[in-house]
C-alpha positions in Angstrom: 18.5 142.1 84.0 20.6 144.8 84.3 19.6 147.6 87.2 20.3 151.1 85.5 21.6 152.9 88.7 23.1 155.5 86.7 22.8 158.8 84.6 20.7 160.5 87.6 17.8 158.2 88.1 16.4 157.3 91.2 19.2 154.7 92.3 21.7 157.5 91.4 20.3 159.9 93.2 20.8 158.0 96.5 24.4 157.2 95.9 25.6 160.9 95.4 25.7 163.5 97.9 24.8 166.4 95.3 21.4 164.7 95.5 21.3 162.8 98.4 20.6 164.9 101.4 18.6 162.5 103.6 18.7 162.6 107.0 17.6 158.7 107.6 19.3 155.7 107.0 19.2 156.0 103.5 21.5 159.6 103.8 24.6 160.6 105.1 27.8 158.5 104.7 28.3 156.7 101.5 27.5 153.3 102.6 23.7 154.4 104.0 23.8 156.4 100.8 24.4 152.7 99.2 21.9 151.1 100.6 19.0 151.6 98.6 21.2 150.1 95.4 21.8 147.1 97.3 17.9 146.9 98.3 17.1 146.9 95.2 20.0 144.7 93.7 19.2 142.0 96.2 15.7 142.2 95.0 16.3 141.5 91.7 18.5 138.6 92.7 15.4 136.9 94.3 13.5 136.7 91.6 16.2 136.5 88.5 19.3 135.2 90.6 22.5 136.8 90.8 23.9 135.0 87.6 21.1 137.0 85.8 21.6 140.4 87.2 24.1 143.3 86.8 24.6 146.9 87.8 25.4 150.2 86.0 27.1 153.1 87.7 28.2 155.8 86.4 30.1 157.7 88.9 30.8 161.2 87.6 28.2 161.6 84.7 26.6 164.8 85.4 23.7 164.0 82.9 20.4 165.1 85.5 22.4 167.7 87.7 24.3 164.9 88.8 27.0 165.5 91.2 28.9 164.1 94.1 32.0 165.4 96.1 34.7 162.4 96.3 33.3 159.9 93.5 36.3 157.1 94.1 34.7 156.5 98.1 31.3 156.9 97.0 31.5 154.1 94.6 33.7 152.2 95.9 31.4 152.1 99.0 29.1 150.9 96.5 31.0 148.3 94.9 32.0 146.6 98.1 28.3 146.3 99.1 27.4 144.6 95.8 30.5 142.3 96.0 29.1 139.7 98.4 25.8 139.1 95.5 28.0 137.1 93.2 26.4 139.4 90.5 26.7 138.5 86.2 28.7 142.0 86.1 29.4 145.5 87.2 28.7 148.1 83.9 30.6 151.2 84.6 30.7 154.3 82.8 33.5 156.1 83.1 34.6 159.2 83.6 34.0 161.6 80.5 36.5 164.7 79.7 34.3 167.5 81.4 33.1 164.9 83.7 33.6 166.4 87.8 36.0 164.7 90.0 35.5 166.9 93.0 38.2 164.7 95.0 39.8 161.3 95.1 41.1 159.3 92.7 39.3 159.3 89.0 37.0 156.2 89.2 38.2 154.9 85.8 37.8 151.2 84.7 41.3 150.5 86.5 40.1 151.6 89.6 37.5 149.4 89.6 38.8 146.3 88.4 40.9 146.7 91.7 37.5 146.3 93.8 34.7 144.6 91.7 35.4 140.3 92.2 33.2 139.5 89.4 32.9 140.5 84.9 33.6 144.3 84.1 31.9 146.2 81.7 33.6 149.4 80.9 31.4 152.1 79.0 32.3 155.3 77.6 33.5 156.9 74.1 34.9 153.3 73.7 36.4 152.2 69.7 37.5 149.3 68.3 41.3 150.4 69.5 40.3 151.1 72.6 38.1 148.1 73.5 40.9 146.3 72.2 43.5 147.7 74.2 41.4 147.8 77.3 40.6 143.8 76.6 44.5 143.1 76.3 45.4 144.8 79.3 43.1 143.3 81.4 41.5 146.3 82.2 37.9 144.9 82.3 36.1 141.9 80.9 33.2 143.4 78.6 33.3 146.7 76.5 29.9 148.8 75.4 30.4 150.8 72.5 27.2 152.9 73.5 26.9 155.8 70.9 28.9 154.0 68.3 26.2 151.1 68.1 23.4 153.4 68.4 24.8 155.5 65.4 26.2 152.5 63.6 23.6 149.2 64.1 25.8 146.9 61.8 29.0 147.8 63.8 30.3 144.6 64.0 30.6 144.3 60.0 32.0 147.8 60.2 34.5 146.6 62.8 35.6 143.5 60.3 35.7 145.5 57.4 37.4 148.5 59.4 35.2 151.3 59.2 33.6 153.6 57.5 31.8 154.8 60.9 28.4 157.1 61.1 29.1 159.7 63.4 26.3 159.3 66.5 24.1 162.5 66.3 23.9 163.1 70.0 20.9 165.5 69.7 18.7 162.8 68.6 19.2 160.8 71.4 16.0 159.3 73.6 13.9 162.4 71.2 11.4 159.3 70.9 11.3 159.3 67.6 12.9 157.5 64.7 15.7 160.3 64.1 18.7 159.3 64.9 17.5 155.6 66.0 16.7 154.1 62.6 17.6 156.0 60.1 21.7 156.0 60.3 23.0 153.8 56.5 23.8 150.7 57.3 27.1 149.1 54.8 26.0 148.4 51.4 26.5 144.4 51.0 
């Protein structure tokens, strides 16, 4: 089970402060703005246990008006409250290249493999090089190839073979229909 507290739904919009402007317990500093993710995670874990559940973040995604003025504490607020579950993993989509970082340090994979205890996912414009490198440097645990899967569904073949690779068509993405979904050529053979 993996809790989708990214991309500017709900759970997103209590972590950042560009959406965020509670005045309860659930507003304010980073940790109160944390603590409806860990409600929620520590709900899941009661009914699937911790060894069944992960978390994605996505700390500087501005998909959904998404914004938040120093990412790096935000998060790593975050991550330090979901640290004592013992979750399966933390997903983390990283920071894009007109992604806002309004202050503090980028939180890239790097930064937090530094604070998450448990498996890393890292997510974002990831190839087979990259993965790879990411993989041999320790860097995180897990890599999502995201767009690359969605536009190429036998990608594993296309990784053993070493490409050709269809290029994801971005505007077809969550349209509801079959465009862009299944419809990209799979590898003849």
């Amino acid at each position: 089970m993996e809790l989708h507290g990214a991309n500017g739904y709900l759970v997103d919009q209590f972590l950042r402060d560009g959406a965020n402007q509670r005045g309860d317990r659930y507003g304010g500093s980073a940790q109160n703005r944390a603590r409806f993710l860990v409600e929620v995670t520590e709900a899941l874990v009661s009914v699937w246990g911790a060894a069944r559940v992960g978390v994605r973040l996505s700390p500087t995604n501005p998909f959904n008006s998404m914004s938040d003025s120093n990412p790096a504490a935000t998060f790593a607020a975050a991550v330090g409250a979901l640290n004592p579950l013992g979750l399966a993993y933390l997903h983390i989509v990283e920071p894009g290249p007109t992604d806002p970082v309004a202050a503090g340090e980028a939180p890239d994979i790097r930064f937090f493999r530094k604070l998450w205890r448990g498996p890393l996912v890292g997510n974002k414009g990831y190839d087979l090089e990259r993965a790879n490198a990411a993989l041999r440097d320790d860097a995180c645990d897990l890599v999502s190839f995201a767009a690359l899967f969605l536009a190429n569904p036998d990608l594993p073949q296309r990784f053993r073979r070493g490409g050709p690779y269809n290029a994801p068509d971005r505007k077809t993405f969550y349209g509801g229909a079959a465009a862009g979904y299944t419809d990209y050529p799979s590898l003849p053979g």
